[in-house]
C-alpha positions in Angstrom: -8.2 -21.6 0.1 -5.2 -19.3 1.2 -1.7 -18.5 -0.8 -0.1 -16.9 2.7 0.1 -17.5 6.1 1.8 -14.7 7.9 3.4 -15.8 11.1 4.3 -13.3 14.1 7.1 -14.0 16.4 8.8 -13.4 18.9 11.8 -14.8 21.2 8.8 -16.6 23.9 8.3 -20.2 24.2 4.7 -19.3 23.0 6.1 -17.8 19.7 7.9 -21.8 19.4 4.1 -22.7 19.5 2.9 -20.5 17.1 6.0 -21.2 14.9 5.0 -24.6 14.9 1.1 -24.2 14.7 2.0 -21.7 11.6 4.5 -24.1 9.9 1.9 -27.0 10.0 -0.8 -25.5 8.5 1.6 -24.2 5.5 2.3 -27.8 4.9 -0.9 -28.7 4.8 -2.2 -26.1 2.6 0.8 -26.1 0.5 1.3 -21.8 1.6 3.8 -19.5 1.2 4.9 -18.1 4.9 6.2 -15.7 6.3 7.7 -14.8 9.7 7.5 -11.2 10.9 9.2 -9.9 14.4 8.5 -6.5 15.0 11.5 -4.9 17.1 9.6 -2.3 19.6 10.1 -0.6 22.7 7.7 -2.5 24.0 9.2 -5.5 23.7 10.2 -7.6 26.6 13.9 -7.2 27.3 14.3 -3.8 25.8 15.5 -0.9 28.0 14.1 2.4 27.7 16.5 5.1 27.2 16.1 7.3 30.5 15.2 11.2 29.6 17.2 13.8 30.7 17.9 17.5 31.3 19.8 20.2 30.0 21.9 20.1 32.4 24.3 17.5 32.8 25.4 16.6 36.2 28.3 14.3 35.0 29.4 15.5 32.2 30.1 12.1 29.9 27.4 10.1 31.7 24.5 11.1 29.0 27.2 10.1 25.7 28.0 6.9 28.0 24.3 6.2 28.6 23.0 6.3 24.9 26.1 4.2 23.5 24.7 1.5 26.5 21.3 1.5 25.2 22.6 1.7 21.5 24.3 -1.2 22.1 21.7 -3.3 23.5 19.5 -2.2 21.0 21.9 -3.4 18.2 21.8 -6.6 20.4 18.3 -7.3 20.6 18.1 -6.5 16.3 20.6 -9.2 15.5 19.5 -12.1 18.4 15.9 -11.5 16.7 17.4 -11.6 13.3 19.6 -14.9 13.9 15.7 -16.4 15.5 13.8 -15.3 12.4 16.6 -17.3 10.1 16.8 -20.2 12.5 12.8 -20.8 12.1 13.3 -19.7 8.2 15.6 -22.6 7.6 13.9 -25.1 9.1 10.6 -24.1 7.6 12.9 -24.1 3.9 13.9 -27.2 5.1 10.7 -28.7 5.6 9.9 -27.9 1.8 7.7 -24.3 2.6 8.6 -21.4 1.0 9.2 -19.3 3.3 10.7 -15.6 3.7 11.1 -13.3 7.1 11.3 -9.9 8.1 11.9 -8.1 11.6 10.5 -4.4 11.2 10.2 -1.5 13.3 7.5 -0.2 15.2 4.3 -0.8 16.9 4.0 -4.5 17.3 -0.4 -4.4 16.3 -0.3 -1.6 13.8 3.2 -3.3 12.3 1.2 -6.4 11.3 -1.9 -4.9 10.0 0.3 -2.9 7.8 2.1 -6.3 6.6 -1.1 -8.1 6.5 -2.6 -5.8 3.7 0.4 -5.2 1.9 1.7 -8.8 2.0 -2.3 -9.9 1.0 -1.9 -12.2 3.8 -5.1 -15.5 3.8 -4.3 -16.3 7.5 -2.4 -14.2 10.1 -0.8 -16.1 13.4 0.2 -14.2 16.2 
C-alpha cells in the first residue's frame, strides 16, 4: 500500500472535489498528504504583464503598470496560501498528517518534480 498521497489544488470548485476525494482516501489508508498549488501564469485569474518598448509614451505609465501587476501577483500568492492552510487544517483536524506547499512554475512539470522528490504512492490532480 501507499505512505503519500500528493494532492493538487487549486482555488475551483473541482479542486473542493479533489480535496475531498484526496482527504478520504488518506483516512482510509492511514497516509500522509500533501497539498501542492502551483502559482503560474497560467493560472486562471492571473494577468499577464503587457510587453513593451523602449520608448515610453507616458513616461510613469510602465513603473505604474508593473507595481499593478506586482500587486496582484502578491494577491493571488497569499489568497492561494490562506486556501492551502484552510484545507491543511481541516485535514490536521480530521487526524491526517498533512503538510502544503504553493510553488512556482509550470503547473505539469511542477508536480512531477514534487511527485519524485516527495516519493509520492498516489498523485490527485
Amino acid at each position: 500500500m501507499f505512505q503519500k498521497i500528493l494532492v493538487a489544488l487549486d482555488r475551483s470548485e473541482m479542486g473542493n472535489q479533489v480535496f475531498e476525494q484526496g482527504l478520504a482516501l488518506a483516512k482510509a489508508t492511514n497516509s500522509c498528504f500533501m497539498l501542492l498549488h502551483v502559482l503560474s501564469v497560467q493560472e486562471e485569474g492571473v494577468t499577464y504583464m503587457p510587453t513593451f518598448s523602449n520608448f515610453d509614451y507616458s513616461p510613469g505609465m510602465h513603473g505604474q503598470t508593473y507595481e499593478f501587476y506586482q500587486k496582484r501577483w502578491e494577491t493571488l500568492k497569499e489568497e492561494n496560501v490562506e486556501m492551502l492552510q484552510s484545507f491543511c487544517d481541516k485535514a490536521n483536524g480530521a487526524g491526517v498528517s498533512t503538510e502544503f506547499t504553493q510553488n512556482l512554475g509550470s503547473p505539469g512539470r511542477t508536480i512531477c518534480d514534487l511527485v519524485r522528490s516527495w516519493d509520492a504512492g498516489v498523485t490527485l490532480v
